[in-house]
PyMOL Python script that loads the backbone (N, CA, C, O; Angstrom):
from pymol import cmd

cmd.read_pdbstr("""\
ATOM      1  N   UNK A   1       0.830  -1.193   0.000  1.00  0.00           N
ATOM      2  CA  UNK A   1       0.000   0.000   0.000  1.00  0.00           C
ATOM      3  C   UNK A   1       0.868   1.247   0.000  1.00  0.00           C
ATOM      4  O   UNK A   1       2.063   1.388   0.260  1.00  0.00           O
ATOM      5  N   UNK A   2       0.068   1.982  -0.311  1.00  0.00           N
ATOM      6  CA  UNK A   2       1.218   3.270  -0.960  1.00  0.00           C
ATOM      7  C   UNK A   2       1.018   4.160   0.736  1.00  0.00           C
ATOM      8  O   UNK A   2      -0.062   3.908   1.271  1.00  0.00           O
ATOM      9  N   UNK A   3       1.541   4.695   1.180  1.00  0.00           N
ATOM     10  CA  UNK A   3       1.566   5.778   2.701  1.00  0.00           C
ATOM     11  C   UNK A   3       0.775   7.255   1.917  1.00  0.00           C
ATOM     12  O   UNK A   3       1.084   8.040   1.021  1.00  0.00           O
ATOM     13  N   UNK A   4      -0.390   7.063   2.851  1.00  0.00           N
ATOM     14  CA  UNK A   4      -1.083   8.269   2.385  1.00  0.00           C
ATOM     15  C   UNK A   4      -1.065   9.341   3.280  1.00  0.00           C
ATOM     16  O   UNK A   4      -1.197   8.860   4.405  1.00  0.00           O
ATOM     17  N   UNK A   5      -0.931  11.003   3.359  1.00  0.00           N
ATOM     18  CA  UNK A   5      -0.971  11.308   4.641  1.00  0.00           C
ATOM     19  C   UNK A   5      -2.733  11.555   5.503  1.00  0.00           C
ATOM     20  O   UNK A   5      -3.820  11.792   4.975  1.00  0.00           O
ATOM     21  N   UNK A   6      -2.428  11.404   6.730  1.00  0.00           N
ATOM     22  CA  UNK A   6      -3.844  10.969   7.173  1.00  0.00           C
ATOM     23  C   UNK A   6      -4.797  12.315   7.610  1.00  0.00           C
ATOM     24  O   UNK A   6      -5.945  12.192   8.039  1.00  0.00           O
ATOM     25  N   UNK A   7      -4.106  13.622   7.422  1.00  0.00           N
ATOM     26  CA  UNK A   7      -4.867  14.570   7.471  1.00  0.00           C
ATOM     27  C   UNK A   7      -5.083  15.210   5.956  1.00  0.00           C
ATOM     28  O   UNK A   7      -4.001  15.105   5.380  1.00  0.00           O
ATOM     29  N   UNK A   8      -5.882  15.717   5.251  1.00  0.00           N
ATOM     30  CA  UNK A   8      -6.290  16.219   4.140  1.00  0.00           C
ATOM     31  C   UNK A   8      -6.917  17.034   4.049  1.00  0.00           C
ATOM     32  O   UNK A   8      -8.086  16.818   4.370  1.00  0.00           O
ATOM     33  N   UNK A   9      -6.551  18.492   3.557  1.00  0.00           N
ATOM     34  CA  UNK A   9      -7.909  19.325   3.517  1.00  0.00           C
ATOM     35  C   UNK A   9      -9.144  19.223   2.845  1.00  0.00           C
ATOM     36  O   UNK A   9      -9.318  20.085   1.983  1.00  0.00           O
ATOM     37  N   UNK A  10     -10.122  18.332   3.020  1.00  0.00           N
ATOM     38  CA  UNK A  10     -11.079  18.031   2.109  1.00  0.00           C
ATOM     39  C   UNK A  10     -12.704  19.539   2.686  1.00  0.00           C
ATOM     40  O   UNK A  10     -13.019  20.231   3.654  1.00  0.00           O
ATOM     41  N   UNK A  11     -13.112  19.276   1.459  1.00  0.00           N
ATOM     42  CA  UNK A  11     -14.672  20.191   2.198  1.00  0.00           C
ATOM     43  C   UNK A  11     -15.348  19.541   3.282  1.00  0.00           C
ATOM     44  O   UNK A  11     -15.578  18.342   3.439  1.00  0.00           O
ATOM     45  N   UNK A  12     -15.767  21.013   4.362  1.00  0.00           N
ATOM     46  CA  UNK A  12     -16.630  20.629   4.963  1.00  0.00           C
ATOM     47  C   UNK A  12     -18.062  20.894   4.426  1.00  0.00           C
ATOM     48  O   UNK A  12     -18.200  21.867   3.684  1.00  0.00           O
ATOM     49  N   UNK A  13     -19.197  20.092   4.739  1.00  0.00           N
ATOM     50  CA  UNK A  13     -20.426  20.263   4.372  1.00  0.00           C
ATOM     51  C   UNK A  13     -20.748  21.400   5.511  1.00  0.00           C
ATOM     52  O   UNK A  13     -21.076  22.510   5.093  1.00  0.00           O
ATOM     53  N   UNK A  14     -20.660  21.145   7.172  1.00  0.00           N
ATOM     54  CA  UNK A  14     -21.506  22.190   7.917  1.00  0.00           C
ATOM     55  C   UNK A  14     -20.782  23.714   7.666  1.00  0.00           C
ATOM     56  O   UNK A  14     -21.368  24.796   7.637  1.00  0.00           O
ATOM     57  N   UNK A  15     -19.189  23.432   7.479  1.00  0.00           N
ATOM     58  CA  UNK A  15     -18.535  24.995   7.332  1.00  0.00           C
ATOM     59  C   UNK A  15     -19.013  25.453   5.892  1.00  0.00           C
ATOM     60  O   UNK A  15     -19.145  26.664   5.717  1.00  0.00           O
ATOM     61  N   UNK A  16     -19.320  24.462   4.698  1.00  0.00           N
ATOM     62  CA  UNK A  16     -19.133  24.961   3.551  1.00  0.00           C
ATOM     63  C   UNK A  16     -17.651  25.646   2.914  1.00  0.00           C
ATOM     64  O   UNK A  16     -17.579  26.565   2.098  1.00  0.00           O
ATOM     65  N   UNK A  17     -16.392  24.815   3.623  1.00  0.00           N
ATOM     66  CA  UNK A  17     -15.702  25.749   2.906  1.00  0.00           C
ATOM     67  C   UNK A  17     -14.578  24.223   3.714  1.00  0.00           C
ATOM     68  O   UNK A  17     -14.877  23.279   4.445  1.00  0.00           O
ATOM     69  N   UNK A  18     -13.294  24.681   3.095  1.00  0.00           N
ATOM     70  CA  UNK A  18     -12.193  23.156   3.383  1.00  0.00           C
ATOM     71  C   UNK A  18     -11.696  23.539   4.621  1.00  0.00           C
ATOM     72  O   UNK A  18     -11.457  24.578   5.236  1.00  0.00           O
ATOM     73  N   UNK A  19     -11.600  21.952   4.817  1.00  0.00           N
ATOM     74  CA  UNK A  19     -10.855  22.170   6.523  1.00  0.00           C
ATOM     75  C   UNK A  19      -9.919  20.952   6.532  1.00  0.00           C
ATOM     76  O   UNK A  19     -10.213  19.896   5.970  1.00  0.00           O
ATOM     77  N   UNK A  20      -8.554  21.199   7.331  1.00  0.00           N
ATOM     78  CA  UNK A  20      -8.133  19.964   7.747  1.00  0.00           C
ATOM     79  C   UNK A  20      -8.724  18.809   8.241  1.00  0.00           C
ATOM     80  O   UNK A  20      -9.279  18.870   9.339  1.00  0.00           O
ATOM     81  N   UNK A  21      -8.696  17.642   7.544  1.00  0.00           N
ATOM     82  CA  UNK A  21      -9.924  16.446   7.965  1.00  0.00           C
ATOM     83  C   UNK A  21      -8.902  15.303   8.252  1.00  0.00           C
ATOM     84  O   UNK A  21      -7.732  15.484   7.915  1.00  0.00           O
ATOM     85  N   UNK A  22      -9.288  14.092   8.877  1.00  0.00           N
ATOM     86  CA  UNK A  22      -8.896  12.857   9.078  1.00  0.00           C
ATOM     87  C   UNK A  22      -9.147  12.224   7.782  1.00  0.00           C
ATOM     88  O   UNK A  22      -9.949  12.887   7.124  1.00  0.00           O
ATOM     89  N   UNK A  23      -8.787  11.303   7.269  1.00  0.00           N
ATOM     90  CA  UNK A  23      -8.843  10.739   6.127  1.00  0.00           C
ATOM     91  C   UNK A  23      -8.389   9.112   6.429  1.00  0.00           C
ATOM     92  O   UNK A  23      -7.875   9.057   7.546  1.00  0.00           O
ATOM     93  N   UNK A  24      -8.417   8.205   5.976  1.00  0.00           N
ATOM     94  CA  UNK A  24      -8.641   7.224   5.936  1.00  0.00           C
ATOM     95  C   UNK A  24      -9.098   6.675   4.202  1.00  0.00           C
ATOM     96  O   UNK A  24      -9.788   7.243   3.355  1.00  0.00           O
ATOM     97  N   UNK A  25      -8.201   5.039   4.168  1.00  0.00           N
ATOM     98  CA  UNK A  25      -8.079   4.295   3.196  1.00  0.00           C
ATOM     99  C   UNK A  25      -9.494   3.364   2.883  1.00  0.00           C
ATOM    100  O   UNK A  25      -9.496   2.574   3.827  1.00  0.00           O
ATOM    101  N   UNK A  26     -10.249   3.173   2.350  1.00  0.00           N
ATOM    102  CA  UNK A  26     -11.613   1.954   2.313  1.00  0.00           C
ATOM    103  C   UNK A  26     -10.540   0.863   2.374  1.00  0.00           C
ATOM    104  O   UNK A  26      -9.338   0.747   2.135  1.00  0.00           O
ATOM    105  N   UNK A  27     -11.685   0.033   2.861  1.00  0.00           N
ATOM    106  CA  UNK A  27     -10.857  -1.330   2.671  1.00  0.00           C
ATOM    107  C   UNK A  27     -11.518  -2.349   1.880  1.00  0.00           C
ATOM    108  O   UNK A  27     -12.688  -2.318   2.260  1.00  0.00           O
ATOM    109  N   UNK A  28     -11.401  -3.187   1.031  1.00  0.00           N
ATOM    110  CA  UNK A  28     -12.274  -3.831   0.161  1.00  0.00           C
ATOM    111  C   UNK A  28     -13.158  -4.853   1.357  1.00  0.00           C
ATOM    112  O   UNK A  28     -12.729  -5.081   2.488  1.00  0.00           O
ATOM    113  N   UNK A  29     -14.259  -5.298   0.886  1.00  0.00           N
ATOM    114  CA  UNK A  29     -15.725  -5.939   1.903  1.00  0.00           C
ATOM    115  C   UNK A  29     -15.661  -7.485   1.213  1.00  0.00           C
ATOM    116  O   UNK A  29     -15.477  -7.649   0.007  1.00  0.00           O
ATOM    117  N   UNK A  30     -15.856  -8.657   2.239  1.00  0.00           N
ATOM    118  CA  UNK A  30     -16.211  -9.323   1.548  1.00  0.00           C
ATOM    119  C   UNK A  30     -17.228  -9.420   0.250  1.00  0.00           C
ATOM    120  O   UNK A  30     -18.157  -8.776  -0.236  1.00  0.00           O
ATOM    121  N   UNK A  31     -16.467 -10.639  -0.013  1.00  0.00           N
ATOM    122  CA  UNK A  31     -17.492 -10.441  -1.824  1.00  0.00           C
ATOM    123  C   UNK A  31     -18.525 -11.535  -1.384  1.00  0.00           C
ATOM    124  O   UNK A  31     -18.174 -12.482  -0.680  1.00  0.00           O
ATOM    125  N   UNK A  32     -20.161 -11.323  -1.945  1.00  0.00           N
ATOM    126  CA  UNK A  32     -20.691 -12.107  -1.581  1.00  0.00           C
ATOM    127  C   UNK A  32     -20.792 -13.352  -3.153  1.00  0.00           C
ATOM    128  O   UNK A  32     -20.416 -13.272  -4.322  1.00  0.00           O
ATOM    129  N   UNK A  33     -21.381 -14.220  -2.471  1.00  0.00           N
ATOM    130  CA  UNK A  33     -20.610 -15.558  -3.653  1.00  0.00           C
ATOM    131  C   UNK A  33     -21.639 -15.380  -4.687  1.00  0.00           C
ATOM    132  O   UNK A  33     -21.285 -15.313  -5.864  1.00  0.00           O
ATOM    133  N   UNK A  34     -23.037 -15.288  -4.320  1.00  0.00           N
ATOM    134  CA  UNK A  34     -24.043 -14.542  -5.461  1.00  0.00           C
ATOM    135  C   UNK A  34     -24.092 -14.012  -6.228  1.00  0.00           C
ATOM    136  O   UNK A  34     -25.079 -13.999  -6.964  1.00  0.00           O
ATOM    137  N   UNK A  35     -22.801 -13.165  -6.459  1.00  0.00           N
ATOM    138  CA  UNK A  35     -23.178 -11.852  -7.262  1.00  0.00           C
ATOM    139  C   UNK A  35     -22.438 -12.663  -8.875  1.00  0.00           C
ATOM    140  O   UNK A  35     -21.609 -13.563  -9.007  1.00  0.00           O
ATOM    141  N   UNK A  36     -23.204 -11.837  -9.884  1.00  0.00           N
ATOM    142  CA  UNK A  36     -22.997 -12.744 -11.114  1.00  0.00           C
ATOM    143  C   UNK A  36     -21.176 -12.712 -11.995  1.00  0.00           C
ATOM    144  O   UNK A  36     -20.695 -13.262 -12.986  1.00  0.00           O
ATOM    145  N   UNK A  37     -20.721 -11.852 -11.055  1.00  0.00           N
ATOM    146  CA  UNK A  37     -19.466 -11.717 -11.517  1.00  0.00           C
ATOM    147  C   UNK A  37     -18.538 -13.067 -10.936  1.00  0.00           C
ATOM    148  O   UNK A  37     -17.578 -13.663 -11.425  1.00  0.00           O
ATOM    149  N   UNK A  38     -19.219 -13.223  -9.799  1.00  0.00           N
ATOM    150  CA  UNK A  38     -18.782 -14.637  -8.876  1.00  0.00           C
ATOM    151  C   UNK A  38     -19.290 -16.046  -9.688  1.00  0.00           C
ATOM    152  O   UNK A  38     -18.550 -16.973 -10.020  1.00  0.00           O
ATOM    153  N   UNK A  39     -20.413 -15.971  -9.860  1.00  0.00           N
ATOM    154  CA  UNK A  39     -20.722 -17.031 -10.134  1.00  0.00           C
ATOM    155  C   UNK A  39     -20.255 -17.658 -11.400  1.00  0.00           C
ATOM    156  O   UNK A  39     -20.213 -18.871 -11.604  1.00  0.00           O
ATOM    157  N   UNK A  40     -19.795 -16.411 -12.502  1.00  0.00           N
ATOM    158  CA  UNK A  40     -19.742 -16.437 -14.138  1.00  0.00           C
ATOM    159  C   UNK A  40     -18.169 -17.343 -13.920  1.00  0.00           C
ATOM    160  O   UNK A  40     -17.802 -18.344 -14.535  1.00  0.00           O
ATOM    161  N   UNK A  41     -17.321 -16.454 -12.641  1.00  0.00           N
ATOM    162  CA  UNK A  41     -15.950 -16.997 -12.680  1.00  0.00           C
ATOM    163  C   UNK A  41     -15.638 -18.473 -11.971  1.00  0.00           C
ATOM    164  O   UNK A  41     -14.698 -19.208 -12.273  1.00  0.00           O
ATOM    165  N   UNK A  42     -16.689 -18.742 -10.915  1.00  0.00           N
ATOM    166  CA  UNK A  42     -16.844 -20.260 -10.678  1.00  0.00           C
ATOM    167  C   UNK A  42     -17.582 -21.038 -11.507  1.00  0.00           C
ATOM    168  O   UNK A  42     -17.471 -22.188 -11.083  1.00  0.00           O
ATOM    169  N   UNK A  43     -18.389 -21.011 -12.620  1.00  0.00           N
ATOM    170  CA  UNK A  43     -18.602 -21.935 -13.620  1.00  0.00           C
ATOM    171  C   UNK A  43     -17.672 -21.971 -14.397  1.00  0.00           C
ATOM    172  O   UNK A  43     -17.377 -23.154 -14.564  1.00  0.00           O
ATOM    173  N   UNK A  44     -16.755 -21.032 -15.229  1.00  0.00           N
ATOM    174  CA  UNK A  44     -15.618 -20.834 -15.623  1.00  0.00           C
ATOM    175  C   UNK A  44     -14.464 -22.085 -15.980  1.00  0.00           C
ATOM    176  O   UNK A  44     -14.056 -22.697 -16.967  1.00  0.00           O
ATOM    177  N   UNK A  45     -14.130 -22.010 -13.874  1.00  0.00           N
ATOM    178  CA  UNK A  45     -13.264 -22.929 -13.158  1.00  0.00           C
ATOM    179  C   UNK A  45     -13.602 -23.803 -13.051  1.00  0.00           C
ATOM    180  O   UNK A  45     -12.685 -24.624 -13.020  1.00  0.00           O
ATOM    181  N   UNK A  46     -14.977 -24.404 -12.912  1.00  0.00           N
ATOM    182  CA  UNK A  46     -15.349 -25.525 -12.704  1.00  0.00           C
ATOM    183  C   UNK A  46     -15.625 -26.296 -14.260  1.00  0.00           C
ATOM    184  O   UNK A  46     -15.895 -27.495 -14.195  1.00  0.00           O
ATOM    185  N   UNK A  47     -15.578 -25.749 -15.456  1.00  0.00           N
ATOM    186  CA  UNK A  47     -15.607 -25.907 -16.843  1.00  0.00           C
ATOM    187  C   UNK A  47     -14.354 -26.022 -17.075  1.00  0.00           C
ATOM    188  O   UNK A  47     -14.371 -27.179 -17.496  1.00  0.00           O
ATOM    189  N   UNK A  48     -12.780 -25.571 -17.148  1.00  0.00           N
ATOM    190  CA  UNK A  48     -11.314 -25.564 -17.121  1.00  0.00           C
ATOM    191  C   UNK A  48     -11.054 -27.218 -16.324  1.00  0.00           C
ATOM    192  O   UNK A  48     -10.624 -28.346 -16.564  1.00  0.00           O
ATOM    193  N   UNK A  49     -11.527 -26.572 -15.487  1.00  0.00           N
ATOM    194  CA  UNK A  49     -11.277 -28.094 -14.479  1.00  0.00           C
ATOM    195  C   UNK A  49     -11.740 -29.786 -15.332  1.00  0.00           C
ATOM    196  O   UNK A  49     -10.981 -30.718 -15.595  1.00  0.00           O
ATOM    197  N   UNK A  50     -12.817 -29.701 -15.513  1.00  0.00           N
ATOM    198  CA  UNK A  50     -13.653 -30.594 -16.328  1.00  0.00           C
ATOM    199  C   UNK A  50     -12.946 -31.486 -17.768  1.00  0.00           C
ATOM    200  O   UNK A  50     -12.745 -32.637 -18.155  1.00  0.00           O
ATOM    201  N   UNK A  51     -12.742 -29.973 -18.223  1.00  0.00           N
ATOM    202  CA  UNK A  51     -12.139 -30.190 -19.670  1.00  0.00           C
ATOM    203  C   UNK A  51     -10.363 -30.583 -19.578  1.00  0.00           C
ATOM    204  O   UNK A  51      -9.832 -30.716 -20.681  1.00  0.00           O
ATOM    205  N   UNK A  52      -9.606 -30.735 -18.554  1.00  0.00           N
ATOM    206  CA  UNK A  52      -8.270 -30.810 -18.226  1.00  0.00           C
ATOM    207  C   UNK A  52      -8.607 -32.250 -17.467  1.00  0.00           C
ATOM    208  O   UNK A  52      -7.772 -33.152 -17.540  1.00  0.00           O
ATOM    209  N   UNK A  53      -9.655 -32.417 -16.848  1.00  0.00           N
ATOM    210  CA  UNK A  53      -9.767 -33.430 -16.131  1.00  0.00           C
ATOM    211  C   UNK A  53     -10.268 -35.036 -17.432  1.00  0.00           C
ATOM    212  O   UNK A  53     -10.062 -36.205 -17.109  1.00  0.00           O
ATOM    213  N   UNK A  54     -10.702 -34.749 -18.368  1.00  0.00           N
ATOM    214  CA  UNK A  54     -10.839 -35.471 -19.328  1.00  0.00           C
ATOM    215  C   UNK A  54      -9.742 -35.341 -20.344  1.00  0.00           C
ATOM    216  O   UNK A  54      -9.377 -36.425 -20.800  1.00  0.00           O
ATOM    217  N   UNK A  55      -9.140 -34.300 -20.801  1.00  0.00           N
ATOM    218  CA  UNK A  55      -7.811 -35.090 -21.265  1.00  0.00           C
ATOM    219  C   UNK A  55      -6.463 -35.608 -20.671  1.00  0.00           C
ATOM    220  O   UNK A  55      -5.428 -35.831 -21.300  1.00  0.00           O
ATOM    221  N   UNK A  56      -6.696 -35.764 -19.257  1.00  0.00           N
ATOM    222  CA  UNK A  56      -5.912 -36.605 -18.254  1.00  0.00           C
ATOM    223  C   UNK A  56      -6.661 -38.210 -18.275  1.00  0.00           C
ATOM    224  O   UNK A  56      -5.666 -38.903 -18.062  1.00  0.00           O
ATOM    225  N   UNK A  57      -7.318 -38.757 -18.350  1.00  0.00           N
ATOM    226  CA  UNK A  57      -7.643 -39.802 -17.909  1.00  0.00           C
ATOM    227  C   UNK A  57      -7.303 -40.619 -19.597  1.00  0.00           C
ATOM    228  O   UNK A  57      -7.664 -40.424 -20.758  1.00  0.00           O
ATOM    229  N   UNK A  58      -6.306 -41.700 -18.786  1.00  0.00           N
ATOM    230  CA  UNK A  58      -5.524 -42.369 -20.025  1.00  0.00           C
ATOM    231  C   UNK A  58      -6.272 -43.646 -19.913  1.00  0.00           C
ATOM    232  O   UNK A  58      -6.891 -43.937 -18.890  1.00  0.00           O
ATOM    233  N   UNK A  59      -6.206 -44.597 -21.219  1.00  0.00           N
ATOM    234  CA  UNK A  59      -7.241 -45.661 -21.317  1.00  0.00           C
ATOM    235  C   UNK A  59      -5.623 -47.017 -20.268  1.00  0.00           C
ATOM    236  O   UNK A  59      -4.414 -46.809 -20.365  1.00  0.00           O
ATOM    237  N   UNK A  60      -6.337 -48.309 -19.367  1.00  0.00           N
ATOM    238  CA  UNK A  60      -5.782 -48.947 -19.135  1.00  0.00           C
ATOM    239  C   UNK A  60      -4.300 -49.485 -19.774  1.00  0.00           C
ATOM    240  O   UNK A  60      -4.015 -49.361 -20.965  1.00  0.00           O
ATOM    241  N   UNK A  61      -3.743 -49.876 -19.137  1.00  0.00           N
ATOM    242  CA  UNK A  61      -2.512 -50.504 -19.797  1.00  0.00           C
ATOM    243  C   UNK A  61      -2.307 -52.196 -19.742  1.00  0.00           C
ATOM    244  O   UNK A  61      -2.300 -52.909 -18.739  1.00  0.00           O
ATOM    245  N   UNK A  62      -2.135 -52.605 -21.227  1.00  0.00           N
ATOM    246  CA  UNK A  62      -2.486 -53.820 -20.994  1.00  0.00           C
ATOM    247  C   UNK A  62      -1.189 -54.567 -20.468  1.00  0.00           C
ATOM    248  O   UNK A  62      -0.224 -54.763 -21.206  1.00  0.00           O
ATOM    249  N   UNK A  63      -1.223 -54.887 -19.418  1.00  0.00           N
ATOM    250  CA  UNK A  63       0.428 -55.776 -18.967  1.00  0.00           C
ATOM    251  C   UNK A  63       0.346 -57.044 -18.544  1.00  0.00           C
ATOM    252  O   UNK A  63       1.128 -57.582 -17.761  1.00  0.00           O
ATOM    253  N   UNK A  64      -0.984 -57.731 -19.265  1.00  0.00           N
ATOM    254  CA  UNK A  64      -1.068 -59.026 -18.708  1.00  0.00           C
ATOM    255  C   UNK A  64      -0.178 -59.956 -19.951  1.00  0.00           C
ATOM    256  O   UNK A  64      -0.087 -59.433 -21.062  1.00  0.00           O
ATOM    257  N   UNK A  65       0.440 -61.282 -19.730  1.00  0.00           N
ATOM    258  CA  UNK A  65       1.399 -61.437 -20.103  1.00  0.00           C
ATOM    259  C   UNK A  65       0.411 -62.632 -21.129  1.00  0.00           C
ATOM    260  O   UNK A  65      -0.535 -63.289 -20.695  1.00  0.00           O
ATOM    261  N   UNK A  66       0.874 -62.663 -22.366  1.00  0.00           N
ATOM    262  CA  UNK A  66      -0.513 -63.411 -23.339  1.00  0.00           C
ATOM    263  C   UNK A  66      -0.226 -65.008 -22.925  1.00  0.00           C
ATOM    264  O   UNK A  66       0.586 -65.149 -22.010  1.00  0.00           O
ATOM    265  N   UNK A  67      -0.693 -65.995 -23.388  1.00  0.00           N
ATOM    266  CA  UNK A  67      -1.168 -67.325 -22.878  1.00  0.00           C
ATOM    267  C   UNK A  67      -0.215 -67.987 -24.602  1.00  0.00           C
ATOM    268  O   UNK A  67      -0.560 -69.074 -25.068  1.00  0.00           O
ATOM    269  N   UNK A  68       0.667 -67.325 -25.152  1.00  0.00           N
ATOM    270  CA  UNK A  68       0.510 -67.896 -26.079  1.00  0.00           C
ATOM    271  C   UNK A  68       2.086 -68.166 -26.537  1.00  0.00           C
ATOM    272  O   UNK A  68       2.861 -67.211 -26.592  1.00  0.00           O
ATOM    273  N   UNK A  69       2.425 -69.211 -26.790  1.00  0.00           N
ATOM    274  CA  UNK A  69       3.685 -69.751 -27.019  1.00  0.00           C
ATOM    275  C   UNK A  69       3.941 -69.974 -28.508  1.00  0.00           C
ATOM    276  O   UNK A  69       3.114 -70.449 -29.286  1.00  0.00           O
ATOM    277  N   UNK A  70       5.602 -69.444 -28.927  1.00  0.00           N
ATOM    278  CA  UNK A  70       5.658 -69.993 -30.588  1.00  0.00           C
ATOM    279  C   UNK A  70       6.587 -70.778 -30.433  1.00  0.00           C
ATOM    280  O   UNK A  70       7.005 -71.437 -31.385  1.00  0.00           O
TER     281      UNK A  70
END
""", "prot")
cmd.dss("prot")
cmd.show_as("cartoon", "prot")
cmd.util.cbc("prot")
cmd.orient("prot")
């Protein structure tokens, strides 16, 4: 995070005119899992996943030893 200083002259509404103020950074809020930006990026992942997960699965290997003599 970048060091901001924590007093700022911003406007006052009751003076109508700027005053030295306290100031303070927001801090980001949890995200709730509902919202469609969430959900678009967990079907996404769960589609990536799927499609990586099927070209991993290799067919058996045959290593049984044949019955058959020349």
């Amino acid at each position: 995070m970048v060091n901001v200083p924590k007093n700022r002259k911003t406007y006052c509404r009751k003076c109508g005119s700027h005053q030295s103020c306290k100031v303070s950074q927001y801090k980001k809020s949890k995200e709730s899992p509902f919202a469609q930006g969430r959900r678009r990026y967990d079907m996404k992942q769960i589609w990536v996943w799927w499609i990586n997960k099927a070209n991993f699965q290799k067919e058996s290997k045959d290593n049984k030893k044949s019955g058959f003599k020349a």
